[in-house]
N, C-alpha and C positions, 0 to 999 in steps of 0.2 A: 686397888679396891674400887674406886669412882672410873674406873673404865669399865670394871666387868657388872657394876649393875645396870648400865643400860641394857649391854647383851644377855642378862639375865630379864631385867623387863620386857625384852621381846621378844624373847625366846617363849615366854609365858604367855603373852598376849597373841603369839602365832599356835600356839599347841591350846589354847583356851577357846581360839574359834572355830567353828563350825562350818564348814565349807555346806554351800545351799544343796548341791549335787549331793548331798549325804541327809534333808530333809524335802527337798518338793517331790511331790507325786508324780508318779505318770511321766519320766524323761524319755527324749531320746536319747538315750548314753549311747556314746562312744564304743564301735564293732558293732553298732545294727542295724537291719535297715529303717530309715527314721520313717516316723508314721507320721503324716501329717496332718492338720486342723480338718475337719470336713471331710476325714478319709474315711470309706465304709471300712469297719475291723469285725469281718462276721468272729461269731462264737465259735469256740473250740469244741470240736466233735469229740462227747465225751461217749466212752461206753458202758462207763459204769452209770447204773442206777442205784439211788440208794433203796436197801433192805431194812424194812423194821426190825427191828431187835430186842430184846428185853428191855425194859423198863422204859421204852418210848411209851406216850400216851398220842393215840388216834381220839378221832374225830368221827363218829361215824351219824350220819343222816337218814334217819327214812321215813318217806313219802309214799301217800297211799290216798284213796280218796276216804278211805275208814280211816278216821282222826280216834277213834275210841280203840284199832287195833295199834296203830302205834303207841298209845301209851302201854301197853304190852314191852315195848321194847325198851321203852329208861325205866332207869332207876329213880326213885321219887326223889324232888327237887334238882333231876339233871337238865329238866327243857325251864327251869325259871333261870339256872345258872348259865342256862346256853344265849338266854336273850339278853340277861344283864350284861354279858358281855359286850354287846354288838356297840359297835361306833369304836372299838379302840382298836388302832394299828396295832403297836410293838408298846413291850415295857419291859422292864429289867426283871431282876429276881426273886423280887418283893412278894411276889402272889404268882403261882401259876394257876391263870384262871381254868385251866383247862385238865387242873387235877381235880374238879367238881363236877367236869361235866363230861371230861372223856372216858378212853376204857383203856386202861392201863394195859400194857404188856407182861405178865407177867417174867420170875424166872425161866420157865421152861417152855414162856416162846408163847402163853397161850393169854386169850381176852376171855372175858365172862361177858357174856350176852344174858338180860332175861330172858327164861323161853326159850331162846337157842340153845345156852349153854356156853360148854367152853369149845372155844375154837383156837386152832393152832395158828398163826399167822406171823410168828416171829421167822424171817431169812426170805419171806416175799414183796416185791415193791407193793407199793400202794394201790394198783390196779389187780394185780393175783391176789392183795388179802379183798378188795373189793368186790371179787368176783367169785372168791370162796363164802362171805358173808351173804351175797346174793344167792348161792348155789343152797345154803345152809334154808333160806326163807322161803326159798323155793318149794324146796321137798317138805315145808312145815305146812304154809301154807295156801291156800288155794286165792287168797287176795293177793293181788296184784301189788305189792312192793317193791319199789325202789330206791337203792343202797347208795347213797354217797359218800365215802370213805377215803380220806385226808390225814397226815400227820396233824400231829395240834400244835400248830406254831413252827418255827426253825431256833431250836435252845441250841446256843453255844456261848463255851467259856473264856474270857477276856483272863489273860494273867501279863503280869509284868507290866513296859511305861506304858500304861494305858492311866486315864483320870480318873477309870469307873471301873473297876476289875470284878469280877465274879461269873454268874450263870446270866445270862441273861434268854429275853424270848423276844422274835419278831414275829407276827402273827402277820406270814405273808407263806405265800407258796412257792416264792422263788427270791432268794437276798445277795446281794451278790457281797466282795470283803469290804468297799465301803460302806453299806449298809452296816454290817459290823461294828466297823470302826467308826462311825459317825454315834452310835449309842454309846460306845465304851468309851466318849469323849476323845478329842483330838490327843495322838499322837506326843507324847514329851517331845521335843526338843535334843533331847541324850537318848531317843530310842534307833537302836539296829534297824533303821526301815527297810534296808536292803538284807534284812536275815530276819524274815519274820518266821517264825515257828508254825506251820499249822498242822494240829494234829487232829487225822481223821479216819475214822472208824470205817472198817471194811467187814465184808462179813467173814465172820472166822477173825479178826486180827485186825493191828491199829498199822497205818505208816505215819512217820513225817516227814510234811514236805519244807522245802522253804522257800519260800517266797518274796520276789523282791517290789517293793511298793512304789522306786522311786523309777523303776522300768515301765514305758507305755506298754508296753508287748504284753502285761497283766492283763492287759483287757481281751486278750486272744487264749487268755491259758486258762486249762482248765481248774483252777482254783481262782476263777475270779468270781464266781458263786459258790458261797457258803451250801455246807448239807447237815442236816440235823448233825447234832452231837461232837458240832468240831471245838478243838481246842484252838485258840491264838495266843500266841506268845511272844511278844516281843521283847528281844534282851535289851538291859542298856550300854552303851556305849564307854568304853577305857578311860575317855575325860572325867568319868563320873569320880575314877579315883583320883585325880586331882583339884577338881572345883568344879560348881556349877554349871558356870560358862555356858548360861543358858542366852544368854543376852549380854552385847558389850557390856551394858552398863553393870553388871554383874563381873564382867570379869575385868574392868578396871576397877573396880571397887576393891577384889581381893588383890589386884597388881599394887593398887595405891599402898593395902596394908603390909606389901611382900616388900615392895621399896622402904617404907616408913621404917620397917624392922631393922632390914639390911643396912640404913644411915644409922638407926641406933646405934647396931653393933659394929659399924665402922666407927662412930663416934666413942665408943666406950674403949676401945682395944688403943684406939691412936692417939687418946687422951686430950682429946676435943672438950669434952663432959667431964 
């Protein structure tokens, strides 16, 4: 029995730790070509753009030298809500400031404009709904206005070892998946980094991809910028059903109480106690 709980205590303390290669970011693993410090890694030629979809909320801006025809176009209390925003980058799910001041997508794809009306813009990037709302003011009227039209924010859903899971917004134009993850607080320790979940909306239909964190080559693929309305998911890890084993000191702790036990019960059987 005093032989096999050493090979029992290290057999647990080998299966309790965490090889680094399965938490840092950004490697060059093993079969690729390594990238190195100061290396340029242009962006990945993506072809998709994203399309607005129902229940996104836009941003739309217009400018004119008639300050008295614009107010024509908000809704009363949308330009006080549009200024108390200004000065915040990103925040979580707490408030979306921009359900006070933008123009929702409806179900069937369409915005309500005052004045305009309703307009269809759901399944167009941001510049074809830009250029429909311009085409819309045009044929209204004979003042010269001009349409700046923007997603309100980049919302996407944190689930799993994340510290901070939910909806969150970054009120940026372009976020890449650190940006993500840096809000949704760092990474557990027992999370899949190399099988990250991202689930992301196309038009017509969802895919998912997965994505490996601890790969440099992230920074060449096209999922290393976030696009409105993704899901991240990250699983955790098979150690989780045996202990913590977030840190030695954690899993000698639970080793010291697996030994302690195992003398008991040697001691009670062999008639030691």
């Amino acid at each position: 029995m005093m032989r096999i709980v050493p090979v029992l205590m290290l057999s647990f303390l080998v299966a309790s730790c965490i090889s680094n290669r399965r938490i840092n970011y950004l490697q060059n693993l093993s079969g690729n070509d390594p990238i190195g410090l100061d290396e340029f890694i242009p962006y990945a030629d993506v072809d998709y753009e994203y399309v607005l979809q129902p229940f996104d909320i836009i941003d739309i801006d217009f400018a004119s030298a008639n300050e008295e025809l614009l107010k024509a176009f908000e809704y009363q209390g949308a330009n006080s809500a549009r200024t108390g925003r200004g000065g915040m980058g990103a925040m979580g799910g707490a408030m979306d400031i921009f359900y006070f001041s933008g123009y929702p997508i409806d179900k069937d794809g369409f915005i309500r404009v005052p004045i305009l009306g309703l307009i269809q813009v759901a399944g167009l990037t941001e510049e074809e709904a830009r250029q429909k709302v311009q085409g819309e003011i045009n044929a209204y009227f004979k003042e010269n206005v001009d349409v700046r039209l923007r997603i309100g924010g980049i919302r996407f859903t944190a689930l799993g070892e994340f510290r901070s899971v939910g909806t969150k917004m970054i009120l940026k134009n372009r976020a890449t998946i650190f940006d993500a993850l840096a809000m949704s607080g760092e990474s557990e320790i027992l999370a899949k980094k190399n099988e990250l979940f991202l689930i992301r909306q196309y038009d017509g239909g969802t895919k998912i991809h997965q994505v490996d964190l601890n790969d440099r080559r992230l920074l060449a693929s096209p999922f290393y910028f976030i696009q409105p309305n993704d899901i991240l998911y990250l699983q955790p890890m098979k150690v989780r059903q045996v202990g913590s084993g977030e840190n030695l000191s954690a899993s000698l702790q639970l080793g010291v109480s697996v030994l302690t036990a195992l003398l008991f019960l040697y001691g009670i059987t062999s008639g030691i106690f």
